[in-house]
C-alpha positions as CSV (number, residue, x, y, z in Angstrom):
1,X,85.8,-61.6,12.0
2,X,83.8,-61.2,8.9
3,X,80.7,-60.1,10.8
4,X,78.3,-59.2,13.6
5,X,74.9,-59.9,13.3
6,X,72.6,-59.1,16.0
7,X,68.4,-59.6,16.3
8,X,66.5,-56.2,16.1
9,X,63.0,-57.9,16.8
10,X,60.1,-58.3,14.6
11,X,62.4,-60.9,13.2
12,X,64.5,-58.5,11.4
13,X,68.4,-58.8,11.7
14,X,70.9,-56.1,11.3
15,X,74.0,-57.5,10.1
16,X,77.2,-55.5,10.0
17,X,80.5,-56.5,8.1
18,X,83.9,-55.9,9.5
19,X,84.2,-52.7,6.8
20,X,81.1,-50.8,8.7
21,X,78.5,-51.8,5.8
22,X,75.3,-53.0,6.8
23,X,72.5,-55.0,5.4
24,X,69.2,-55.4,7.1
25,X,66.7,-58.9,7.0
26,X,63.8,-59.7,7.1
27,X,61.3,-62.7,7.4
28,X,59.2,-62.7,3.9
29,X,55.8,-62.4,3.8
30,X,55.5,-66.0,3.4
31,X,57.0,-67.0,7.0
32,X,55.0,-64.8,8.9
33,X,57.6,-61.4,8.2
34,X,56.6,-58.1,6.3
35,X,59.1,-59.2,3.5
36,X,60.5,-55.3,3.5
37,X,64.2,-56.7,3.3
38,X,66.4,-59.4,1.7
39,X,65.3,-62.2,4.2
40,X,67.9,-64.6,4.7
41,X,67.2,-67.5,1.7
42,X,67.0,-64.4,-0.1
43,X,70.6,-63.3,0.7
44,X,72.0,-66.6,-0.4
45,X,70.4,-67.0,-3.4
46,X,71.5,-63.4,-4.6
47,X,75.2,-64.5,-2.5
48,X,75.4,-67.0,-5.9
49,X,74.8,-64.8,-8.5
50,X,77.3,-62.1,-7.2
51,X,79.8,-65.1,-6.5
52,X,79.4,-66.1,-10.3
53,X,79.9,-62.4,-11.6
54,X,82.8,-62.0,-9.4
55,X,84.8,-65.4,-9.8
56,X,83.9,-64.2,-14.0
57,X,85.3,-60.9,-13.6
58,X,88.4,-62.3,-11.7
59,X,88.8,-64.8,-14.9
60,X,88.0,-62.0,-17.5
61,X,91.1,-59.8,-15.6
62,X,93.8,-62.6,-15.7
63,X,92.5,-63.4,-19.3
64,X,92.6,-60.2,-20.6
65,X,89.0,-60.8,-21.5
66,X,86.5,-57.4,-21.8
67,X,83.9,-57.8,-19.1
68,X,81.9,-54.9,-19.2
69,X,78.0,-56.5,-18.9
70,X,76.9,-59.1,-16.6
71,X,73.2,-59.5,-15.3
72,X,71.9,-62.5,-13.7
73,X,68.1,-62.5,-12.8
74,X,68.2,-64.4,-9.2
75,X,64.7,-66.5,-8.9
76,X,64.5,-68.7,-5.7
77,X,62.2,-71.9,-4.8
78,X,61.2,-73.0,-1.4
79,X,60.5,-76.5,0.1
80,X,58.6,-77.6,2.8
81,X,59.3,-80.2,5.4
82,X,62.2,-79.3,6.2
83,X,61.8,-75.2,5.2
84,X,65.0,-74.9,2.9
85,X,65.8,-73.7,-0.6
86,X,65.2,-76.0,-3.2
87,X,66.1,-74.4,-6.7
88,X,67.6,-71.5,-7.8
89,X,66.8,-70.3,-11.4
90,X,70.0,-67.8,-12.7
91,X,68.7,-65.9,-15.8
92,X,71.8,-65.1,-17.0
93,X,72.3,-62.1,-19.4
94,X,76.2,-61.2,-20.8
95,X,74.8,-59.9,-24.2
96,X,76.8,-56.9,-24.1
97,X,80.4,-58.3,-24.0
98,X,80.4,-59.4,-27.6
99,X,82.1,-62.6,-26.6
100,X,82.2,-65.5,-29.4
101,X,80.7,-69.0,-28.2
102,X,84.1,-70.1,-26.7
103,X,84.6,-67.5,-24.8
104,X,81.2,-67.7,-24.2
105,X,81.5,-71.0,-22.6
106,X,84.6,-71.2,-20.4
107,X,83.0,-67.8,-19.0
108,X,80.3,-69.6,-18.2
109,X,82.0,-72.9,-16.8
110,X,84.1,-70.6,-14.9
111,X,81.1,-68.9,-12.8
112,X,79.4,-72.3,-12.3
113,X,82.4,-73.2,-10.1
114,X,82.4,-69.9,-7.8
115,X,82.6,-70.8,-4.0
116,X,78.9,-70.7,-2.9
117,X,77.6,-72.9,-6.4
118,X,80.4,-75.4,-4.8
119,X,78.9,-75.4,-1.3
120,X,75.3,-75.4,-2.1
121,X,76.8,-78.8,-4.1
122,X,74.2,-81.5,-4.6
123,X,71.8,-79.4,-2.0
124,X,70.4,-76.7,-4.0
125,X,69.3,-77.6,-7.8
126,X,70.6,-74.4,-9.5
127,X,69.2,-74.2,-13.3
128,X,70.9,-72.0,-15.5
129,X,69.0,-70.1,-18.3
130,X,70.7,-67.1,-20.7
131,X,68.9,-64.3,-22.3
């Protein structure tokens, strides 16, 4: 099991992982919630940018590479008609690693190939922009 989410009412969800931790949602302002917690589009849309960071710290390991600054700015877009994400802007910001261009690059390619960017696929357009 990786875990138990339950609805709390107010359309809030408490959702517990199968270590104990727990994140709260919440529908956003925009789809009649109070927007207090990640709502659920949110939570995906952050689920990529951690996904990239990870798969780049996993690469940096095995490559003996120095990975010691990675921030991505997470911006999401909604559609109507079907309701659904439509875009997902990645602000990307690895200024700190002092990493030449190549590096630079297969870094990069690396993270664009994590697990969620390869199931959102051809649903999601994900724009990436660096600082």
């Amino acid at each position: 099991m990786t875990s138990t989410v339950s609805y709390q009412g107010a359309l809030r969800t408490s959702c517990v992982h199968s270590s104990g931790e727990q994140i709260i949602t919440d529908a956003p302002v925009d789809n009649k919630g109070l927007g207090a917690y990640f709502s659920p589009t949110d939570l995906l849309a952050t689920s990529l940018a951690s996904c990239i960071l990870t798969v780049i710290g996993i690469y940096c390991e095995e490559n003996r590479i120095d990975f010691t600054h990675g921030i991505i700015e997470v911006e999401k877009k909604m559609a109507a008609n079907p309701r659904r994400i439509s875009d997902i802007k990645l602000l990307l910001d690895f200024s700190g690693n002092n990493w030449d261009p190549v590096t630079l690059d297969a870094v990069v390619e690396v993270g664009k190939k994590c697990p969620v960017a390869l199931t959102l696929g051809d649903q999601v357009h994900i724009e990436y922009a660096f600082k």
